[in-house]
MIPA-266647 format. One record per residue: residue number from 1; residue in three letters; x, y, z of N, C-alpha, C in turn. Coordinates in nm, 4 decimals. Atoms other than C-alpha are relative to their C-alpha. Layout:
<recs>
+-----+------+----------+----------+----------+----------+----------+----------+----------+----------+----------+
! seq ! type !     n_px !     n_py !     n_pz !    ca_px !    ca_py !    ca_pz !     c_px !     c_py !     c_pz !
+-----+------+----------+----------+----------+----------+----------+----------+----------+----------+----------+
! NUM !  ALA !        X !        Y !        Z !        X !        Y !        Z !        X !        Y !        Z !
...
+-----+------+----------+----------+----------+----------+----------+----------+----------+----------+----------+
</recs>
This chain:
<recs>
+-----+------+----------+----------+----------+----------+----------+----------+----------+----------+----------+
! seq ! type !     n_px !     n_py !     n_pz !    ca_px !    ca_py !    ca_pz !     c_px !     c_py !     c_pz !
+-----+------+----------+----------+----------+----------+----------+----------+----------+----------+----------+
!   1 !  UNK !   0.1054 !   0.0438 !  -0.0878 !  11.4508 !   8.6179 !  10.2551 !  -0.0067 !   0.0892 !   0.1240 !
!   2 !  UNK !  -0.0328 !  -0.1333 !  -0.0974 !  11.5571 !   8.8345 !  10.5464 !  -0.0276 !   0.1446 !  -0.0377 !
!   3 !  UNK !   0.0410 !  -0.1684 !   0.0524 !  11.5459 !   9.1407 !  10.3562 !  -0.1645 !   0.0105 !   0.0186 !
!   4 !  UNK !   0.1217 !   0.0220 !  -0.0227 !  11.1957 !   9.0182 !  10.3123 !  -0.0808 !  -0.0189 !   0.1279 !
!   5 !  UNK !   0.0691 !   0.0596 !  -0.1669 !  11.0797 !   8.9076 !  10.6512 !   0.0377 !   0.1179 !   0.0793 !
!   6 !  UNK !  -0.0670 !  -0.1163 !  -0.0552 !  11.2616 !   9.2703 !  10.7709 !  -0.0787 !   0.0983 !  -0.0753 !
!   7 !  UNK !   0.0995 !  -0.1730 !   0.0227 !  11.0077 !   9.5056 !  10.5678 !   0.1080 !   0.0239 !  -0.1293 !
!   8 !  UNK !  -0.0524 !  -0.0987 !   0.0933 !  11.2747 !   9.5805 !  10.3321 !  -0.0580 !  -0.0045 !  -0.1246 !
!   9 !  UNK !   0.0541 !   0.0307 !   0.1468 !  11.1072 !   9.4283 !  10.0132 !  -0.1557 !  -0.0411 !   0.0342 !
!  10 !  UNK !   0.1363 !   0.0122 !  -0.0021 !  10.7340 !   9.3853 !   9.9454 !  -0.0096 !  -0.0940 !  -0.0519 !
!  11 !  UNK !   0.0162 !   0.1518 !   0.0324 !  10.7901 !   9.0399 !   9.7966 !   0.0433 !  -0.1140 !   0.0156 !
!  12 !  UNK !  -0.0910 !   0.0504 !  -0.0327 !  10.9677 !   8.7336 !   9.8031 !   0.0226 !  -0.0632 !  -0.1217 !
!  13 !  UNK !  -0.0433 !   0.0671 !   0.1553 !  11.1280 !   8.6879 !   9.5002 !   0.1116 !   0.0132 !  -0.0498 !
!  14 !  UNK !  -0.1216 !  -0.0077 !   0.0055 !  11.4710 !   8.6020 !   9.4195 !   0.0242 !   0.0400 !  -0.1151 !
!  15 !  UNK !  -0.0379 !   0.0114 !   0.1346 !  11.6538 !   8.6599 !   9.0781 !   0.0045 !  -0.1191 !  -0.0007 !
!  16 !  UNK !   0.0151 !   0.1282 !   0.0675 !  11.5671 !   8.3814 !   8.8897 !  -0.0757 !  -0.1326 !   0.0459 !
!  17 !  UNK !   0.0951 !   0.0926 !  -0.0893 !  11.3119 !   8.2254 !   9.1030 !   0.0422 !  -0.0530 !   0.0682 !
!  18 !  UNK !  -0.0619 !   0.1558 !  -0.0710 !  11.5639 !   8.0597 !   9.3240 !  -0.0948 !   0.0168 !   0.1449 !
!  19 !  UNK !   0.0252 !   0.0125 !  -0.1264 !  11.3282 !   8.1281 !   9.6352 !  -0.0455 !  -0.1774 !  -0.0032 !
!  20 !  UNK !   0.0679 !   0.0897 !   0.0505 !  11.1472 !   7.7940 !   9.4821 !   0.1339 !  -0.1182 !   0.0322 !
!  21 !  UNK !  -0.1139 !   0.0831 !   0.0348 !  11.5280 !   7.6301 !   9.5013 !   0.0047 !  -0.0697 !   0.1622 !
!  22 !  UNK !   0.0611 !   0.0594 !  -0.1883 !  11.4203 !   7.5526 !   9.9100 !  -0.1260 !  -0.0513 !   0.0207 !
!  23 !  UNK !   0.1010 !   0.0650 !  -0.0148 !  11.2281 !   7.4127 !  10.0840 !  -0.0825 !   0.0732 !   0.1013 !
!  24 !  UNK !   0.0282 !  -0.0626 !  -0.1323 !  10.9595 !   7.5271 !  10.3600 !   0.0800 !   0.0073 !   0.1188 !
!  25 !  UNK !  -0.0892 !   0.0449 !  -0.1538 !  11.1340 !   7.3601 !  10.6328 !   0.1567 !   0.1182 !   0.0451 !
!  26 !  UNK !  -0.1281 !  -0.1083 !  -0.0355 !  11.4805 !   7.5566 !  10.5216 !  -0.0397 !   0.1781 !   0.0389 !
!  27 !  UNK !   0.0685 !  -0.1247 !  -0.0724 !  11.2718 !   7.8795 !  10.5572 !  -0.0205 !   0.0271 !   0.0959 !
!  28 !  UNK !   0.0709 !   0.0373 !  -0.1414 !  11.1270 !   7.7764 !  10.8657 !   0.1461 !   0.0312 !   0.0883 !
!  29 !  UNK !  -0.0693 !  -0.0008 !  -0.0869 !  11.4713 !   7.6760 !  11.0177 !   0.0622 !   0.1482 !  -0.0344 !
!  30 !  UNK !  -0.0582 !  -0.1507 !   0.0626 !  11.6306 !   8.0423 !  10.8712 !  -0.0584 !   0.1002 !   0.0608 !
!  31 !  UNK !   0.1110 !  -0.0433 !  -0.0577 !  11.3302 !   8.2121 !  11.0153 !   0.0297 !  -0.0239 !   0.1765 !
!  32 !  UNK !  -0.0203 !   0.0253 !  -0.2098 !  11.3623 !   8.0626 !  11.3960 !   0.1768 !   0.0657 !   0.0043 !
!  33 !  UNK !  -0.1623 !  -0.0294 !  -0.0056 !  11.7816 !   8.1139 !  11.3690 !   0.0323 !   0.1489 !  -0.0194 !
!  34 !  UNK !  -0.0099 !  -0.1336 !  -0.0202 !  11.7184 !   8.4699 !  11.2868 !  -0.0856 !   0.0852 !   0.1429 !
!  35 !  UNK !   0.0504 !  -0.0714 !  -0.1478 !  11.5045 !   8.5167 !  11.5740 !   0.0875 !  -0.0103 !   0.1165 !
!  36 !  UNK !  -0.0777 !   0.0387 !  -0.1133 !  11.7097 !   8.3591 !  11.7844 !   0.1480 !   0.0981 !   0.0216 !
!  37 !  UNK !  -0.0728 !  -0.0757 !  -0.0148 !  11.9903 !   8.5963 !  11.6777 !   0.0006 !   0.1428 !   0.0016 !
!  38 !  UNK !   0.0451 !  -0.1455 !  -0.0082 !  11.8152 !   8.9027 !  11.7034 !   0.0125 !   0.0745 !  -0.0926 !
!  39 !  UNK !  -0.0104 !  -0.0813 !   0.1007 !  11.7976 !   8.9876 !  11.3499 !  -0.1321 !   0.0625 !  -0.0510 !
!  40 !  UNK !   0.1556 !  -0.0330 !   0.0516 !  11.4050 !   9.0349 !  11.2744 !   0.0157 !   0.1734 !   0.0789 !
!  41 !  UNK !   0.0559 !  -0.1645 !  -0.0472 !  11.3807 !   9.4226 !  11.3171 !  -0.1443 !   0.0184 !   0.0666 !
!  42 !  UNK !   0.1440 !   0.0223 !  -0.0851 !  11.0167 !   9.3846 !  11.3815 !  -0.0772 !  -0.1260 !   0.0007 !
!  43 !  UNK !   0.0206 !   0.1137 !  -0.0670 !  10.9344 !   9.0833 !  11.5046 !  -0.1580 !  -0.0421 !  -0.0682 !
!  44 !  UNK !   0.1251 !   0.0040 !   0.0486 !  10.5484 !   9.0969 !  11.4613 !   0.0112 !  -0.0317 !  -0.1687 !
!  45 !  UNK !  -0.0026 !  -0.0058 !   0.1540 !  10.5673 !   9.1846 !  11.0796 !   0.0870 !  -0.1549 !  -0.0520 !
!  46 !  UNK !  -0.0626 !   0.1123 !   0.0221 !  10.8331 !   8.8977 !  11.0654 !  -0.0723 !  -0.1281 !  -0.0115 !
!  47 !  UNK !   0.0823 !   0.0976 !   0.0129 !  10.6147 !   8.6655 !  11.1743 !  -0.1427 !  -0.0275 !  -0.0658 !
!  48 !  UNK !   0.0952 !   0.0162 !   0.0900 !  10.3096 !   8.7383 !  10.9981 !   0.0412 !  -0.0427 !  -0.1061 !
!  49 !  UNK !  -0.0400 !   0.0754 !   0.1718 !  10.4939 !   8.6859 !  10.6438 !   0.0356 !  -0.1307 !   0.0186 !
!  50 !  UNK !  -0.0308 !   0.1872 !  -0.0334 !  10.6310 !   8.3304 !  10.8154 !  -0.1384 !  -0.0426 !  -0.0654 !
!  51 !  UNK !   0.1034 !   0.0408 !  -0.0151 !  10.2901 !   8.2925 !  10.8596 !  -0.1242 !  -0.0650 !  -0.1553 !
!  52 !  UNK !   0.0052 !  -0.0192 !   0.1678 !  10.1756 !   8.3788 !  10.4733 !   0.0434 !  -0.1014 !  -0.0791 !
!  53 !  UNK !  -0.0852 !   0.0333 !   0.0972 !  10.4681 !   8.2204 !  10.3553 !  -0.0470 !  -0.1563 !   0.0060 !
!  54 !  UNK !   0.0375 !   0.1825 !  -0.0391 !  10.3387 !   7.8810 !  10.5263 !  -0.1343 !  -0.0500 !  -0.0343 !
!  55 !  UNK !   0.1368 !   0.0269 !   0.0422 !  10.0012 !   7.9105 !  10.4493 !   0.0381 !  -0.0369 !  -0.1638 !
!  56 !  UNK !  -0.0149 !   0.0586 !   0.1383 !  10.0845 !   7.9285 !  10.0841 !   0.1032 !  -0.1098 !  -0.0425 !
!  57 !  UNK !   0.0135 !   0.1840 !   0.0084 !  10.3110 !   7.5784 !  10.1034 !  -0.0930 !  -0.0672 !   0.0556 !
!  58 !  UNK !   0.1020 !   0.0388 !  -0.0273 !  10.0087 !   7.4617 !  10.2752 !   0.0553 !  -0.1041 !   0.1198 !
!  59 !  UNK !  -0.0438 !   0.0424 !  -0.1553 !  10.1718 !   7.4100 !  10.6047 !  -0.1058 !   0.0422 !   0.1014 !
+-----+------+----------+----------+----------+----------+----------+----------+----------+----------+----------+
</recs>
């Protein structure tokens, strides 16, 4: 997910579909906890895919 939200991968897709094995919310909190620790390389980009990622659970 990080790798993802960091530019490194162009998708979000685990082996074996486990991205599906969470929930929004655990994304969500994973997402704020990396900001908070200064891991998002680029910030912007980070948050647009949040953004994506929430639109399509229909948050």
């Amino acid at each position: 997910f990080l790798a993802w939200l960091n530019g490194h991968q162009d998708h979000f897709s685990m082996v074996g579909g486990m991205q599906s094995a969470r929930g929004i919310c655990h994304y969500a909190d994973v997402f704020r906890l990396a900001d908070q620790a200064g891991l998002l390389a680029d910030p912007e980009l980070a948050s647009a895919r949040m953004k994506n990622l929430c639109a399509v659970a229909g948050v």
